[in-house]
N, C-alpha and C positions, 0 to 999 in steps of 0.2 A: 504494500500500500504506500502510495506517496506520502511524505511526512512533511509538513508544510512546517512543523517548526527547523527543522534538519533543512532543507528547504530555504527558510528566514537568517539560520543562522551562516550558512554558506554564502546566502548575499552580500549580508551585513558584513563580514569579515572579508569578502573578495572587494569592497567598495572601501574598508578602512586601508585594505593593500593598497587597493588605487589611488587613496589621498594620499595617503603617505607618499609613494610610489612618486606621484605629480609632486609635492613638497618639496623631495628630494631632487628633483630636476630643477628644481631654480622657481623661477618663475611662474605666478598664475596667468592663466588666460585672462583677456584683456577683450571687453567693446570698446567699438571705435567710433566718437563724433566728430565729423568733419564740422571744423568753423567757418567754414564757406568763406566768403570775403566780404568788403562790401559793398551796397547797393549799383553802385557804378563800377568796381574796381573788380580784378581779376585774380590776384593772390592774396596771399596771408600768412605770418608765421605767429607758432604759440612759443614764449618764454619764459612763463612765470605761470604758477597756478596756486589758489590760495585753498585756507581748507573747508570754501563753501564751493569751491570746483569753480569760481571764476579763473578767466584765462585773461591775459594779458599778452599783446605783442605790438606787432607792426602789419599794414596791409593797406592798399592805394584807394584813394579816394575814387581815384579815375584810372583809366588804363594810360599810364602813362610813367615818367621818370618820380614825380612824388609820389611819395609816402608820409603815413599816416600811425600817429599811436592807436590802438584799438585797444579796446576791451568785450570781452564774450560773456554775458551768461544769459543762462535761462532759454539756451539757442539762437541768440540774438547777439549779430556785432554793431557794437556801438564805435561811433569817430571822435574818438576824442580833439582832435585836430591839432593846430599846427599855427604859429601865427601867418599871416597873412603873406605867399610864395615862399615858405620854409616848409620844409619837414619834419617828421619829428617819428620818436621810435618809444617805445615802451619795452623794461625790462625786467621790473622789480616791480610787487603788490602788496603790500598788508592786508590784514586780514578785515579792516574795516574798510577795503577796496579803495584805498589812495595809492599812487602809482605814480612809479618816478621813472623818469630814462632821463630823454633828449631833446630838442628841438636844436635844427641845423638846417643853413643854408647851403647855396652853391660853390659857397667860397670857403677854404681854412680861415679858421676863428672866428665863425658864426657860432656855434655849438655851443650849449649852453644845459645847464643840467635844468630839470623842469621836474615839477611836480602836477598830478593833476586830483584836484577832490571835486568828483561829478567830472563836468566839463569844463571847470574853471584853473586856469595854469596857472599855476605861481612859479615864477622866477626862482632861482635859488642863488645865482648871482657863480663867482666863483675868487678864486684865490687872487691877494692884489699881484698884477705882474702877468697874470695867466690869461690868455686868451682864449681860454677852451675848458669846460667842464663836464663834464658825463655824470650823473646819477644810476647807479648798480642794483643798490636796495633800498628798502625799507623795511622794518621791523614795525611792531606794535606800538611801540612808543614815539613812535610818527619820527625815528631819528634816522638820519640817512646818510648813506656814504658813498664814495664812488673815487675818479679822481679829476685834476687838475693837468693843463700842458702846458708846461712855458717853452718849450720847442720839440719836434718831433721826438727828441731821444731822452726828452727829461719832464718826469711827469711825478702826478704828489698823488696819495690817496689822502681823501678828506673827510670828515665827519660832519653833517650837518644838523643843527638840533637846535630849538627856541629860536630859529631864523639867524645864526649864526654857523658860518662855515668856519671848520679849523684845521690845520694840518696836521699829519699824523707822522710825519717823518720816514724815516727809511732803516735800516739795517748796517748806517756808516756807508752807503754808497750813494749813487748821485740820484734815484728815480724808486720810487713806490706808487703801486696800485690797489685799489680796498674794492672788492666786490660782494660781501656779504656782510651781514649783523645779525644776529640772532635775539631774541627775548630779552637776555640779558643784558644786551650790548657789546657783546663779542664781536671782534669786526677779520676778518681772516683777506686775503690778498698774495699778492708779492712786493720783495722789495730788492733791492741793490745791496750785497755787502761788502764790506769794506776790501774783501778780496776780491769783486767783482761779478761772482756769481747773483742768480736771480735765486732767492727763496722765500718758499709760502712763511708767512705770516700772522700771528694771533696778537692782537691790542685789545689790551683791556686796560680800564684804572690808568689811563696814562702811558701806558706803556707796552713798546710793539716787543715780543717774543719771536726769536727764530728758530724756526719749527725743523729748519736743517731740509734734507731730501732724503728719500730712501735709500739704502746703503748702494752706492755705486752709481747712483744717478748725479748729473753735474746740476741741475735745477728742480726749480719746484716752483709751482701754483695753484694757491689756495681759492676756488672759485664758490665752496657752499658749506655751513656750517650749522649746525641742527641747533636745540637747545641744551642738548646732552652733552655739546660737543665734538660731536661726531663732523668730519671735516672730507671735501672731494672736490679733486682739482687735477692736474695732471702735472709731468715735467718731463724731461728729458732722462732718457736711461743710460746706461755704460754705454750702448752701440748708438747712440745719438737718435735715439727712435722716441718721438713724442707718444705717450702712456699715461692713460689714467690711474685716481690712485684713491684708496678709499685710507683717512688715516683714524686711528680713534685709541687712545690709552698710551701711547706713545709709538705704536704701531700701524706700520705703513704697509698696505696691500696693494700690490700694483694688475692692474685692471686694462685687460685687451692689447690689441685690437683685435674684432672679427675676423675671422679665417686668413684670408690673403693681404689684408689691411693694412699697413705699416703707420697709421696715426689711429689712435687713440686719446679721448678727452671724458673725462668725469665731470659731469656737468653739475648736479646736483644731489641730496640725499638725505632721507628723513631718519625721523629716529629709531625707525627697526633697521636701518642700516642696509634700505635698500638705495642702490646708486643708478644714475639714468647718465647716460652718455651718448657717447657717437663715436661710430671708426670711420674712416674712408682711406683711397688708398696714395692721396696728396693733400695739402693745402691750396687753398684757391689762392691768390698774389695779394686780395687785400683780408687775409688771415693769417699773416706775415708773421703781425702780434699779435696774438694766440690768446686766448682768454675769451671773459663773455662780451665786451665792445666788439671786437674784433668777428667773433665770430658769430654775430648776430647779424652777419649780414645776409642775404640771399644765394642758397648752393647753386653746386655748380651744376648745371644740366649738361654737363659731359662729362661729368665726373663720372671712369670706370667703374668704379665701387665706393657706396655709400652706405651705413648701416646703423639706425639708432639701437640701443641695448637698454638691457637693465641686468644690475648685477646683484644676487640674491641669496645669501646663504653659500658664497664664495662660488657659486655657477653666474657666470656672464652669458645672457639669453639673449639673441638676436628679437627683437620686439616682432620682427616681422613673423617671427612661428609661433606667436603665440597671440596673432590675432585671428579673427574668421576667416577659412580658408576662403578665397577667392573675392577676398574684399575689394581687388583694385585697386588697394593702396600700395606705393613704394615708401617706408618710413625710413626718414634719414637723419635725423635730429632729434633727440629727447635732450629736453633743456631744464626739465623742473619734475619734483615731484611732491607731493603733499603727504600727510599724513597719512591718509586712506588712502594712500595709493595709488591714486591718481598721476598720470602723468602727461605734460604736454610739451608740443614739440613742433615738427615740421616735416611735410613729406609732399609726395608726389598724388595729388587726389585723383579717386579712378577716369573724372573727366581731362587728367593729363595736367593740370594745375597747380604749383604751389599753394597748397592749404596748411594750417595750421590744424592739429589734433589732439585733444582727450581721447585716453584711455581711461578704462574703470577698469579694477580688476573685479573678475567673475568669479569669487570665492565659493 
């Protein structure tokens, strides 16, 4: 006679194998929401996502050379815009949806760091002497960082907070960069040391720490940093091959590239210690410098190989296998991820289009 508890329990144990089973491979599967572009405009990328799943990025008003800061939710992009024949890009969100990047014209030393609450831009001014500012983050306590350029090769990260900008200094060498803050006020980056090397970066309380590079690597950068702590960024290895790197306790894991790839970047990473990145198998000319200004700009659509990831429980998952088989997407960018998991980024939409994308994981 069939036994339907014998029967139940065989299920029930074949399906704890299969979580497990999937657990142990890394990553969960993943639904994909394309953010379409806007009304007029034809692309879009995502690079911040906060923990009500708003996305934040860049995407054209019209088809054309400008761009546009955007913001996404509830299925909808909104234009945050641009002053009047400028552009402007978004990079960084808090959680009470104020959003910092950029506004920039056609010329070097337009660029100016910008804030926006709603639709409305605040200025944020920048360092005296500097003709160039970028905004990276924001954290909860509305305090922001990013950096300054007083000429192509010499550049400040800054802390902005009660509408005062300050500089955070360097490592004893000539140029620092800050692109994260945390709850705390933890602010992580690169800087210059007095030996001349480039290394990631922890300031707190006054003062920047160097965090050094993974053993046998000549650099390092610190591009995202949790509330725990937990730190992901990339640098250079012994064989001179740019690699992601997850660091946390004092311990550095270095992360990719995808199969054939020779660049790897750690983009992001929450506090379960999952990390989002991207391989490909070159840099594009204006990703020269390498971080998140740099490579927030538009891929390359001849790029041989492109690949966003997530890295989970010390397995690196190509994002693309663990979305709906025949989605039509090519994903090339993962730039952020939130708490829940969530992750957004930037890829090829199955209408052949630069879109911007949320992922949900499907627990």
């Amino acid at each position: 006679m069939f036994n339907r508890i014998s029967f139940l329990a065989f299920f029930l144990a074949t399906l704890c194998i299969d979580i497990f089973a999937s657990a142990a491979l890394g990553a969960p599967r993943y639904a994909i929401t394309d953010l379409g572009a806007l009304p007029n405009g034809n692309w879009s990328s995502g690079y911040d996502v906060n923990a009500a799943g708003i996305v934040v990025g860049t995407g054209n008003p019209v088809v054309g050379p400008n761009y546009h800061a955007i913001i996404w939710k509830a299925g909808r992009m909104l234009d945050l815009g641009a002053p009047i024949g400028l552009s402007s890009q978004a990079y960084g969100m808090n959680n009470a949806n104020r959003v910092v990047g950029v506004s920039l014209g056609d010329t070097f030393g337009t660029e100016r760091a910008t804030m926006w609450v709603g639709r409305t831009r605040i200025a944020l001014g920048s360092l005296p002497g500097t003709p160039v500012s970028v905004a990276a983050d924001i954290n909860d306590a509305n305090q922001v960082v990013g950096s300054v350029l007083y000429t192509y090769n010499h550049t400040q990260a800054f802390l902005w907070q009660h509408g005062t900008m300050m500089g955070l200094g360097t490592l004893g060498g000539r140029s620092s960069s800050a692109y994260a803050i945390n709850t705390a006020g933890q602010i992580v980056g690169d800087a210059d040391t007095s030996a001349g090397r480039e290394h990631a970066f922890l300031w707190q309380d006054g003062e920047m720490t160097d965090l050094g590079a993974p053993p046998g690597w000549s650099s390092s950068t610190a591009l995202a940093i949790t509330d725990d702590g937990k730190i992901a960024g990339f640098g250079t290895d012994a064989g001179g091959a740019t690699r992601g790197f997850l660091y946390r306790n004092g311990t550095w894991t270095p992360i990719g590239p995808i199969g054939a790839d020779s660049i790897s970047e750690s983009e992001d990473v929450n506090s379960a210690g999952y990390v989002v990145g991207f391989s490909r198998d070159s840099y594009l000319s204006a990703d020269a410098e390498s971080g998140r200004e740099a490579g927030h700009s538009r891929f390359d659509a001849n790029a041989r190989s492109e690949h966003a990831w997530v890295f989970v429980d010390g397995v690196q998952s190509d994002l693309q296998t663990v979305i709906p088989a025949g989605s039509g997407w090519q994903l090339v960018r993962a730039d952020a991820i939130n708490e829940a998991g969530q992750i957004a980024g930037t890829g090829w939409a199955p209408n052949g289009l630069q879109h911007g994308f949320l992922l949900t994981p499907m627990f």
